[in-house]
C-alpha positions in Angstrom: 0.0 0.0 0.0 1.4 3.5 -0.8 2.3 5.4 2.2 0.2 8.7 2.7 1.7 11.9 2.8 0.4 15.0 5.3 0.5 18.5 3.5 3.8 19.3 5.1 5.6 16.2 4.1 8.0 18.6 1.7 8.3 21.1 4.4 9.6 18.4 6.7 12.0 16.8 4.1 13.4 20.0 3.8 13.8 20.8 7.2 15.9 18.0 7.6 13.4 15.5 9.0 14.0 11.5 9.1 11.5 10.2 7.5 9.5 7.0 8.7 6.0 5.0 7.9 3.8 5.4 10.4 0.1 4.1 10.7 0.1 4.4 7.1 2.2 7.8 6.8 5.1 9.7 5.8 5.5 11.1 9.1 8.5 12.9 10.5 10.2 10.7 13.3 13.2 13.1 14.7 15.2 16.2 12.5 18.3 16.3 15.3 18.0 13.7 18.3 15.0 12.1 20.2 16.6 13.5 23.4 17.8 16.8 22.2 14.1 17.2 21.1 12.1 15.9 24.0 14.3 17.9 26.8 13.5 21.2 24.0 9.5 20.3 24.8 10.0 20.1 28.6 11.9 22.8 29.1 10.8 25.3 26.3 8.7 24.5 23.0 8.2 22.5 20.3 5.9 22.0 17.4 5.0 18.4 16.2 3.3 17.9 13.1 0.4 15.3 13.8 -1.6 15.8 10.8 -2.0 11.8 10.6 -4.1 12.3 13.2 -8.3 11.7 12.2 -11.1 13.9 12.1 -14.6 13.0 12.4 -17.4 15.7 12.6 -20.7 14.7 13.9 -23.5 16.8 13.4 -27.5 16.9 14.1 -30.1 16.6 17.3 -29.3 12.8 17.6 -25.1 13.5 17.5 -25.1 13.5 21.4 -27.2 10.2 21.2 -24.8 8.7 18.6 -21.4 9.4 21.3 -23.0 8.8 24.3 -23.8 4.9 22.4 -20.4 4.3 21.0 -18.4 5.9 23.6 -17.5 5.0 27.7 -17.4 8.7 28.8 -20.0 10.7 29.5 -20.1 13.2 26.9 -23.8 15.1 28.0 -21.2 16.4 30.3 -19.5 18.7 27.7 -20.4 22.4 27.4 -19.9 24.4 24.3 -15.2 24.6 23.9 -14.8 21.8 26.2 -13.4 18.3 24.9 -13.2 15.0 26.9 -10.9 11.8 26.5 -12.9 8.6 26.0 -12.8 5.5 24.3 -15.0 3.5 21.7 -15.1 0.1 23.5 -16.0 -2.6 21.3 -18.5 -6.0 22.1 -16.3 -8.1 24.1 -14.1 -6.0 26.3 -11.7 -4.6 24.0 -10.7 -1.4 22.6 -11.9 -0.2 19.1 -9.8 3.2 20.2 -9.1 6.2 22.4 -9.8 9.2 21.2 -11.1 13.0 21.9 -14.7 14.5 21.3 -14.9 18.2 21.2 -18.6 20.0 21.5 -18.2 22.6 18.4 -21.9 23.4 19.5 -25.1 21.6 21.2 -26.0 19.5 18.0 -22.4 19.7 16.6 -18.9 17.4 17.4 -15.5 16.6 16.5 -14.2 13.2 17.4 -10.2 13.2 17.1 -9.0 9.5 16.3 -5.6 7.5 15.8 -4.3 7.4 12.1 -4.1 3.8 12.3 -7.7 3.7 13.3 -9.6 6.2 10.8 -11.2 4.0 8.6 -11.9 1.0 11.5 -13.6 4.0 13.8 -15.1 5.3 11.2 -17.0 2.2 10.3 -17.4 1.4 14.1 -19.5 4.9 14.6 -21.3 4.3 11.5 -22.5 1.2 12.2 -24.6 2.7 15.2 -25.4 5.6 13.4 -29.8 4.1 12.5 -30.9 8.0 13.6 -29.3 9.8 10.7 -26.8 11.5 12.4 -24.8 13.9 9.7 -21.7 12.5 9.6 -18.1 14.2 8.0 -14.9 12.2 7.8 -12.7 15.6 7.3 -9.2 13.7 8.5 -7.8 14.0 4.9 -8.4 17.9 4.6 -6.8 18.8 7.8 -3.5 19.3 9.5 -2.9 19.1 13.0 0.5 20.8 14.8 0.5 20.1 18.5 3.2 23.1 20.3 3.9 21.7 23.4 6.0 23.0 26.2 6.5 25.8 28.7 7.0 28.1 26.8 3.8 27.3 24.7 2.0 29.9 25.3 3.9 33.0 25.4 5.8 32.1 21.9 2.3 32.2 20.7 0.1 34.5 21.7 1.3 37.1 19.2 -0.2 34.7 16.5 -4.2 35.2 18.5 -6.1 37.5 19.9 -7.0 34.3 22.0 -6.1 34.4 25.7 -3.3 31.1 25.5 -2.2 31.5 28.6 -5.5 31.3 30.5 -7.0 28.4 29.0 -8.1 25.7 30.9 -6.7 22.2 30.5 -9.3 20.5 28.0 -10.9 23.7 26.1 -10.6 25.2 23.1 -11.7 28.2 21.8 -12.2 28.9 17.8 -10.9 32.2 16.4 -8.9 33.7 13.9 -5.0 32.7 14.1 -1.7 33.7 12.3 -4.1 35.6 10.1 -6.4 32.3 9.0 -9.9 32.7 10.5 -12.1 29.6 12.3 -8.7 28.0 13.8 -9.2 25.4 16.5 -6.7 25.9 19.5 -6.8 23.4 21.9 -5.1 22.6 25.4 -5.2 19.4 25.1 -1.9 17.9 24.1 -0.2 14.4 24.8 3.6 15.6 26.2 2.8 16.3 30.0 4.4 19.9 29.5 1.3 21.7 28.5 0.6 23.4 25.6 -2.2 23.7 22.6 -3.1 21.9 19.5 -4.0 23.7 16.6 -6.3 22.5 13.6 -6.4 24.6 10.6 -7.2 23.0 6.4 -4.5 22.1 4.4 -4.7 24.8 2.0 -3.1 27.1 5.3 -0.9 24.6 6.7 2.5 25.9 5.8 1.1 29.7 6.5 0.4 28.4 10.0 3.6 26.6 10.1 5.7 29.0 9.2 3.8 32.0 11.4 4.5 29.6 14.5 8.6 29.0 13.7 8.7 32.6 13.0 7.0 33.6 16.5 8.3 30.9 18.8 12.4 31.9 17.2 13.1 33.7 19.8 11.6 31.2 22.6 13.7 28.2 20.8 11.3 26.6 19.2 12.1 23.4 17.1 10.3 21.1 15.3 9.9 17.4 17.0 9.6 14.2 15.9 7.4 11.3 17.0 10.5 9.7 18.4 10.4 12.5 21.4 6.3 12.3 21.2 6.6 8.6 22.1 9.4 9.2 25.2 7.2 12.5 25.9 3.9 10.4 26.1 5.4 7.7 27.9 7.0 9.5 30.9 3.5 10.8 31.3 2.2 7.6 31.5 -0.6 7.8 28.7 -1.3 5.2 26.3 -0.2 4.3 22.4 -2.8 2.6 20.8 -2.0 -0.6 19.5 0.9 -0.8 22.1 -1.1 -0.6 25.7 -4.4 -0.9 24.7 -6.1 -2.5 21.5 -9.0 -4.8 20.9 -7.8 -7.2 23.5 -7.4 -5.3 26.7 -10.4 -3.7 28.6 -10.3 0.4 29.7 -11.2 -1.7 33.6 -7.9 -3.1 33.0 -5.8 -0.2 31.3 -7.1 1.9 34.3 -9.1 4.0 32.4 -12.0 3.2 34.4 -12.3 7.1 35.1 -13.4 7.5 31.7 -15.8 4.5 31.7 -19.7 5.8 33.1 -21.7 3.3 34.2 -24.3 5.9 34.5 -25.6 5.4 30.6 -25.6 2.7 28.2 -23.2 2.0 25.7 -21.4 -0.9 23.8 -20.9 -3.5 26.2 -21.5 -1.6 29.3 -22.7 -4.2 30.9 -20.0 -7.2 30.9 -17.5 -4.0 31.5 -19.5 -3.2 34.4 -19.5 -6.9 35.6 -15.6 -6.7 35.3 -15.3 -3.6 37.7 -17.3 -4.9 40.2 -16.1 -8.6 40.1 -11.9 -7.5 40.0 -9.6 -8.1 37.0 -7.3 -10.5 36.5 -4.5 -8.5 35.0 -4.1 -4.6 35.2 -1.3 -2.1 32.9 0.9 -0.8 35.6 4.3 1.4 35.2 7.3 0.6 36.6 10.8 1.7 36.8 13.6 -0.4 36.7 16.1 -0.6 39.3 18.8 -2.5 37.9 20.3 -0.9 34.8 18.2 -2.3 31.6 15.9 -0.1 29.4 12.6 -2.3 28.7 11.1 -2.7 25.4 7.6 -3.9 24.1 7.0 -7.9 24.4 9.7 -8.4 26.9 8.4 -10.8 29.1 7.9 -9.6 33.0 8.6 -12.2 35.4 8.3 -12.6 39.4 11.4 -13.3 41.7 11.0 -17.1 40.9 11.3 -16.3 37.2 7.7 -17.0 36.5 6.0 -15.0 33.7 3.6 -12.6 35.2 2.8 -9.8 32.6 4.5 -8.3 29.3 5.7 -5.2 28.4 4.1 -3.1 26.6 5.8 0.6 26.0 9.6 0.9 27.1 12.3 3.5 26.9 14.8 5.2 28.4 13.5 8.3 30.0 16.0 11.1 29.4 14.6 13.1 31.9 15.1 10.5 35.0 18.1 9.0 33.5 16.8 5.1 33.9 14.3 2.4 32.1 10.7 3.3 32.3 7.6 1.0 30.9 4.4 -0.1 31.2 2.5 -3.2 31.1 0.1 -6.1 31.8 1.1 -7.9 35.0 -1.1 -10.5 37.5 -3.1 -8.5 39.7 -1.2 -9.7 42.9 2.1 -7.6 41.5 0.1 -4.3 40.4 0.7 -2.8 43.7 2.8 0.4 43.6 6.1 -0.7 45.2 5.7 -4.4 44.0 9.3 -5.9 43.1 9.1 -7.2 39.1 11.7 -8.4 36.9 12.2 -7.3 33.4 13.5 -10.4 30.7 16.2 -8.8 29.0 17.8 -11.1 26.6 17.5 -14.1 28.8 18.8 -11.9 32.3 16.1 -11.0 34.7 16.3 -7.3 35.6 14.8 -5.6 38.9 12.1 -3.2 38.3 9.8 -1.5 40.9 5.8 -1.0 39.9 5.2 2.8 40.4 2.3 5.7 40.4 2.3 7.4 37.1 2.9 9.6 36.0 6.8 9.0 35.7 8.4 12.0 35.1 6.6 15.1 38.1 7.3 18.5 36.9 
């Protein structure tokens, strides 16, 4: 299958950019080094393109109806600018995806999605969509940068007559920006070190590109690849799709019960809810590892007595805490925070301690 490209892809090339497949892209995966990059979001700003990202708008008196069946959250909760993590569980305790659903207006949403996902969620929603919901797959006409840091804010705020620095952890506000009207800005963001996603069409991308470079220059802004994003994400201790969760793992289990209401119906609600209440079996903790090792996806995680009690399923080395960080699966008897676990690295098990996310504490 040819690889997509995002409207940038040129931009990127030219900027130096390694160049990598990525749930189906061209996407950018570092321009200098993963940790040059991620300690340039934590301790100033960055701009990633995530264009890959998908884009769903959902529109009529029956939209609300339409979420509130397909996802776990409980999205009559959302006013006007606010937007809410969920997930679209699917019929026997898995997870179709994660994603974010924005309230443009009362009859009127955006549902943000994982590239590798667009067409599958697509599909999923539409296959519970019997009240004629109007619905827009726009992921192809838009682009998506994410400027994430501390210094967020302030190297942008000359673009907007938006107030950036006041706005609230998941809100947005629409307005005109760089000079291109109706622009989403968002502070949402998937780094940990705050910051605001911006949604404009393709036919403005490089305009907005190059307004934000031009106004973050003197705050040190660089562009970042997904190789920081992933490290970024993963200090944090929020989940990739497809690494630690996918149609196999329940949100009871990925501990992303806070974003699973039992207070409506929705797919599968009710063997979910049967889950909560009866315990789980296995549950995605993080841990950090005491002995020097960095953990990668798949390794096996063992118990003192070398018996397999979980997989890994995201690993790196954090550069911020200067050790091996991961999450994963493990028996429900070593999910305690403190719980001693043993990595499998190449045949040597490796001391590891279960922790309380997120990781890396500002």
């Amino acid at each position: 299958m040819e690889l997509k490209k995002i409207a940038l892809n040129d931009v990127h090339e030219a900027l130096g950019a390694k160049m990598v497949p990525f749930a189906g892209y061209n996407m950018p995966v570092r321009y200098s080094s993963d940790i040059e990059e991620h300690k340039t979001v934590r301790e100033a700003v960055g701009i990633f393109d995530v264009s890959h990202m998908g884009e769903f708008i959902l529109r009529g008196p029956k939209a609300l109806d339409l979420i509130q069946r397909v996802t776990s959250n409980d999205a009559s909760k959302l006013a006007d600018n606010k937007v809410q993590y969920s997930c679209l569980p699917n019929e026997n305790g898995g997870i179709v995806d994660d994603l974010l659903v924005y309230r443009l207006a009362e009859e009127e949403y955006m549902l943000v999605v994982n590239a590798s996902n667009i067409d599958k969620d697509w599909n999923w929603v539409s296959k519970y969509n019997t009240e004629g919901v109007e619905m827009e797959n726009i992921s192809d006409q838009i682009s998506l940068f994410a400027v994430q840091g501390p210094k967020a804010a302030e190297a942008l705020q000359s673009l907007t007559q938006i107030d950036l620095p006041n706005m609230v952890y998941y809100t947005f506000d629409k307005g005109e920006f760089a000079g291109v009207p109706d622009v989403i800005v968002s502070a949402t963001g998937y780094t940990g070190a705050g910051g605001f996603e911006i949604y404009v069409k393709n036919e403005d991308a490089q305009k907005v590109f190059e307004a934000i470079m031009a106004a973050g220059k003197d705050y040190g802004i660089k562009p970042i690849g997904l190789g920081a994003r992933d490290t970024l994400r993963l200090e944090m201790g929020f989940c990739l799709y497809g690494n630690d969760i996918n149609d196999t793992t329940s949100p009871i289990e990925a501990g992303l019960g806070w974003v699973t209401k039992f207070d409506k119906d929705f797919t599968n609600a009710a063997n979910l809810k049967a889950q909560k209440e009866q315990g789980i079996s296995r549950k995605l903790v993080g841990f950090e590892m005491v002995d020097k090792a960095i953990p990668r996806a798949h390794y096996e995680i063992v118990n003192a007595e070398g018996e397999k009690i979980g997989e890994v399923t995201s690993g790196t080395m954090s550069p911020m805490l200067g050790k091996g960080i991961g999450l994963g699966y493990v028996a429900k008897d070593y999910s305690k925070t403190g719980s001693e676990v043993f990595i499998r690295v190449r045949n040597k098990d490796m001391k590891a301690e279960v922790v309380k996310l997120p990781f890396y504490k500002k």
